[in-house]
Every structure is written in C-alpha cells, then in structure tokens.
C-alpha positions as CSV (number, residue, x, y, z in Angstrom):
1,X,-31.4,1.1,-17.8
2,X,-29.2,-0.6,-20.3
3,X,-27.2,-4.0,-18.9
4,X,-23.6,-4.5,-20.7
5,X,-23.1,-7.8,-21.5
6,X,-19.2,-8.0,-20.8
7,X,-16.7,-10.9,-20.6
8,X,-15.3,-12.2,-17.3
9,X,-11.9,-11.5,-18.9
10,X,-13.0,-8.1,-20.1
11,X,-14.8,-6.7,-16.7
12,X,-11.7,-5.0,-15.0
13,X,-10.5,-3.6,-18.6
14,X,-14.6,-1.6,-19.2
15,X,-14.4,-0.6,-15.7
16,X,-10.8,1.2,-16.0
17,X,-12.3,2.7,-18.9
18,X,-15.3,3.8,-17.2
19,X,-12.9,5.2,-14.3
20,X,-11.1,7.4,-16.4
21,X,-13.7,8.5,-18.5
22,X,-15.5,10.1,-15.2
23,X,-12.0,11.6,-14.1
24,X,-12.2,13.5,-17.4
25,X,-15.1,14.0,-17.0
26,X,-15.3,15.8,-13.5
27,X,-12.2,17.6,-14.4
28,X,-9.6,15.5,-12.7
29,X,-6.0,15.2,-13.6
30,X,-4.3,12.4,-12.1
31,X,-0.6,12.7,-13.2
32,X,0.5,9.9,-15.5
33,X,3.6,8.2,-13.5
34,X,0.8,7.7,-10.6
35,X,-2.3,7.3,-12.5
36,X,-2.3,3.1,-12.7
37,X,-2.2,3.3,-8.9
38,X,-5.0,5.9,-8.7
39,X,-7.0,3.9,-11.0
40,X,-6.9,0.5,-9.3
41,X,-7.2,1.9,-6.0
42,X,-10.7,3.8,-7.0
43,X,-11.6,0.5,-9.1
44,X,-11.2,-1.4,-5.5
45,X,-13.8,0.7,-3.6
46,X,-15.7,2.5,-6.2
47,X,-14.6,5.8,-4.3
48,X,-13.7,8.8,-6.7
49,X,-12.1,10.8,-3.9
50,X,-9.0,8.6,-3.8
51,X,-7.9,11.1,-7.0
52,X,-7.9,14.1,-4.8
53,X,-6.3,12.3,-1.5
54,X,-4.1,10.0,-2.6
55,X,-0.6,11.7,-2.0
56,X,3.0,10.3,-3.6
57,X,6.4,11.5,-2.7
58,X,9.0,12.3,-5.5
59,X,9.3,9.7,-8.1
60,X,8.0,7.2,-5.3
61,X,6.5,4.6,-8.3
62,X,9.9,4.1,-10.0
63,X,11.7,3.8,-6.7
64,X,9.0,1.1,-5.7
65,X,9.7,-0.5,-8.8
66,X,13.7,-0.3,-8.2
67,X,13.3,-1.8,-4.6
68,X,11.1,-4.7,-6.0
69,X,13.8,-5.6,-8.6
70,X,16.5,-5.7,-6.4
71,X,14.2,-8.3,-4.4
72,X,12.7,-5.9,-1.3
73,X,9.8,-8.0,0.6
74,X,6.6,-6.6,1.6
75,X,5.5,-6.0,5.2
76,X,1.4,-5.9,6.0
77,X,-0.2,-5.8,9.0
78,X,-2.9,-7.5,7.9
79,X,-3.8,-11.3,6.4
80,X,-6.0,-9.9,4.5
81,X,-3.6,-7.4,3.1
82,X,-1.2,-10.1,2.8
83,X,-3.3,-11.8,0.8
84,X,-4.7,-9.5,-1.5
85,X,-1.2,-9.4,-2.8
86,X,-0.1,-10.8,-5.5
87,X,2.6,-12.7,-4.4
88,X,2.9,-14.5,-7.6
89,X,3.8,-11.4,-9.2
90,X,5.9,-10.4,-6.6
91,X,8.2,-13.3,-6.7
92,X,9.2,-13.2,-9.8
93,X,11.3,-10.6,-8.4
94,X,12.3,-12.8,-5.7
95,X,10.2,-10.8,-3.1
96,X,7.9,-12.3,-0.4
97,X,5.0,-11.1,1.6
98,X,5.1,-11.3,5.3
99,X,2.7,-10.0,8.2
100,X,3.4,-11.3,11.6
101,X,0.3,-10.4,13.8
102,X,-0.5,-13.9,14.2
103,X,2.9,-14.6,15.5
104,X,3.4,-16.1,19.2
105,X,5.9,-14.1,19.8
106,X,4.6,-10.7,18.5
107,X,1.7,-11.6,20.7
108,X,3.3,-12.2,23.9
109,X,5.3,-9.6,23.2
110,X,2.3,-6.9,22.4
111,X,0.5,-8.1,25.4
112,X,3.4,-7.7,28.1
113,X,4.1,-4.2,27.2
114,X,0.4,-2.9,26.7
115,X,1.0,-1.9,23.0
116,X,-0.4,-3.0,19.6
117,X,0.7,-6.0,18.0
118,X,0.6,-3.8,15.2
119,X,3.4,-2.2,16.8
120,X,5.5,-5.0,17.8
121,X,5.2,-6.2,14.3
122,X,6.7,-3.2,13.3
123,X,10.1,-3.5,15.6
124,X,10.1,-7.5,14.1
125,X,10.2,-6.5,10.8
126,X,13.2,-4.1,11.3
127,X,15.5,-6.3,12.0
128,X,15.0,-8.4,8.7
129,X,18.0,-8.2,6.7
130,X,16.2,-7.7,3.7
131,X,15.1,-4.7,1.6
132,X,11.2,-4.0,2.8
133,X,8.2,-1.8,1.4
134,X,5.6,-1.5,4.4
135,X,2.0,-1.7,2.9
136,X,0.0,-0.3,6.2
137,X,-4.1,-0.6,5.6
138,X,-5.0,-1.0,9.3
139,X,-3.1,0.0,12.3
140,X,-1.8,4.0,12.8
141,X,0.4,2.1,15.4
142,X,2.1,0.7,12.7
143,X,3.0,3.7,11.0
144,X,3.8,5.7,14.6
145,X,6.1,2.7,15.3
146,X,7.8,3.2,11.6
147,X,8.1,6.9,12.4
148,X,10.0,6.1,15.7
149,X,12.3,3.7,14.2
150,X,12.9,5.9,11.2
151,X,14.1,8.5,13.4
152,X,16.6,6.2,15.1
153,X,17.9,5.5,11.7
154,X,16.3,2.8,10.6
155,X,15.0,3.4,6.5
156,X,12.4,1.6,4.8
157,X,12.4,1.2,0.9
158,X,9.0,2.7,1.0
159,X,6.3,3.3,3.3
160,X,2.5,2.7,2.0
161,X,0.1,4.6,4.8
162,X,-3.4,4.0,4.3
163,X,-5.0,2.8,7.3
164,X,-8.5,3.1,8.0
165,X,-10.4,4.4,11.5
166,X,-10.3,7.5,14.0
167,X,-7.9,7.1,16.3
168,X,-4.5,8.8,15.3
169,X,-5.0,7.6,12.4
170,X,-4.9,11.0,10.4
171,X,-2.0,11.8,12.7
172,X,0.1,9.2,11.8
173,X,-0.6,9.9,7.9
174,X,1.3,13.0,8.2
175,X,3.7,11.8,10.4
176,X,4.8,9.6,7.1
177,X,4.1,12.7,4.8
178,X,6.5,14.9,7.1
179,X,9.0,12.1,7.0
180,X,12.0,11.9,4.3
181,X,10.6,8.0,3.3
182,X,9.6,6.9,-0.1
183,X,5.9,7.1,0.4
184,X,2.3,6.5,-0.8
185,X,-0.4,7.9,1.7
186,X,-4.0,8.4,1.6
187,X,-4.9,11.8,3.7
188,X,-8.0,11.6,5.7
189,X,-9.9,8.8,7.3
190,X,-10.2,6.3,4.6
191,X,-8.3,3.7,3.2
192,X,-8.0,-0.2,4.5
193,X,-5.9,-3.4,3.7
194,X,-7.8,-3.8,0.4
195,X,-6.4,-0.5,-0.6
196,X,-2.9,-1.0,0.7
197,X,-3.0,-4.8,-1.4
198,X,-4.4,-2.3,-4.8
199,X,-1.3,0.1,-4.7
200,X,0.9,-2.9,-4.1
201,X,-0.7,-4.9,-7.0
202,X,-0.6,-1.3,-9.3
203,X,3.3,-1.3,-9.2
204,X,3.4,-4.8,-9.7
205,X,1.3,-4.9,-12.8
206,X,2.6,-2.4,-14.4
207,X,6.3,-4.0,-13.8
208,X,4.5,-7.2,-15.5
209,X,3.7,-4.9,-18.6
210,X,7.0,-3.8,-18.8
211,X,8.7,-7.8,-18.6
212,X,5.9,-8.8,-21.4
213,X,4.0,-10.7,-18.3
C-alpha cells in the first residue's frame, strides 16, 4: 500500500478525481448538468450509490441557481445542516440560511399540538415573504408538512428531500417526487443533513465558478 502525499489545498481536487474515475469505471453515467452535485454528495459520505438514487426534476440545477440569484433563502431543519452551508457563498447573492427548531415558539407550538417541531417549522417558514429552497436532511415531517402546504397552494423554489431514518421517511420522498416542485431527492433510506448541506454547497460552487469566485 502506497500513501499519496497530497496538499491540504489539493485533497478535495484528487478525491473528485478519484470519484469519477470509479464512476467510469463501474459503468456509471451521471448526466453532466447534475454531475457536480452527485460528486460532492458521494465525496461527503464515501457512498457510491448516491449515483444510482439521487433523483432531479427537469432542469432543477439551473432553476436552483435562478432562485439563488434572485436572492431565495434556504430553510434546514437542522443546525447542523445550517451550518454545513455555506452561507458565505450564499450571500453573495443576498440569500440567508435559516432553521427554526430551536425557536420558542416553534417549540411551544410543536408540543401543544403533538406534532414535530420539524413540522411546525415548516408552517413558519411559509409565511416568509421571501423566495425559499427547503434543504430537508432529517425530518419526513418536514417534507409531509411541505406536501400539505403545497397542495393548499403554497410553492417552494425548490424542495431538497434527503432525510435519513425509517419512519415515513421513504414515503415522504415520493410524496416530493409525485409533487409538481423543483426537486432534488435521494430515494431510499439514506441521506442526512450533511448531504442536504453538499447539494446545497454543489449549486453554490458551481455559481462561484461561473462569477470567477
């Protein structure tokens, strides 16, 4: 066994390369308008089967991009999510992060009715007058919450669905996949707020790239 000896500022770079070398070589095609999110997502968790379940509605990069121009925030529900963004990147759009399920009121609000605050979080961030993307790693509430709104009228830039578990939380996938929303899901039981924070930080980057950084 042979040890690479890489720069710091060169790691990510060699393991893109390495990503995409194994694609070819198992055979994979990840189409190119969707294949920087692929990518990052399977360089966050080392998980090759992200190329097969990852699934992307019409043209949903460039209208990501589109919505981030024209300033759309991003909605987690999870710190962790919300900070995995880049929200340095993101504001040079004049976008902002938010998750609210530390929030008193989401809290109170969750517990009096016997739902998620997940959930509740969901209902506050609809009524933001702002353009939102909805980057979902954890709760299927969230995303059965979305639905529900969604079908009272309410319409989301774009809906990113990869929570992690077993409870509904295949169900609710397909609820987004069977819904007419911009979206980026991830079939099947994986996923998680790191992931959620990588396809975020894969449209971003590549919006960098385009501005010269």
């Amino acid at each position: 066994m042979q040890i690479e000896h890489i720069l710091p500022s060169d790691i990510e770079k060699r393991s893109f390369e390495i990503i995409r070398k194994e694609l070819a070589q198992s055979g994979v095609s990840v189409p190119k308008a969707v294949e920087q999110t692929v990518v990052r997502v399977i360089h966050t968790t080392a998980d090759f089967e992200y190329a097969n379940t990852l699934m992307f509605s019409d043209d949903v990069i460039e209208k990501a991009r589109k919505a981030i121009y024209e300033g759309a925030c991003i909605v987690t529900d999870t710190n962790m999510a919300l900070s995995g963004i880049n929200k340095r990147s993101l504001a040079k759009f004049g976008g902002e992060v938010f998750c609210f399920m530390a929030d008193e009121e989401v809290a109170g609000e969750a517990s009096k009715r016997k739902v998620t605050r997940a959930y509740v979080s969901m209902e506050k961030a609809s009524r933001m007058d702002k353009k939102l993307i909805f980057a979902i790693g954890n709760a299927p509430t969230a995303l059965i919450k979305l639905k529900e709104l969604m079908d009272e009228g309410y319409k989301p830039e774009l809906i990113i669905g990869v929570p992690v578990g077993f409870v509904n939380v295949v169900e609710a996938k397909e609820l987004i996949i069977e819904s007419d929303v911009p979206y980026i899901v991830n079939r099947g039981r994986k996923g998680g707020s790191g992931v959620a924070a990588a396809i975020v930080n894969s449209i971003l980057y590549s919006m960098d790239e385009k501005r010269g950084k």
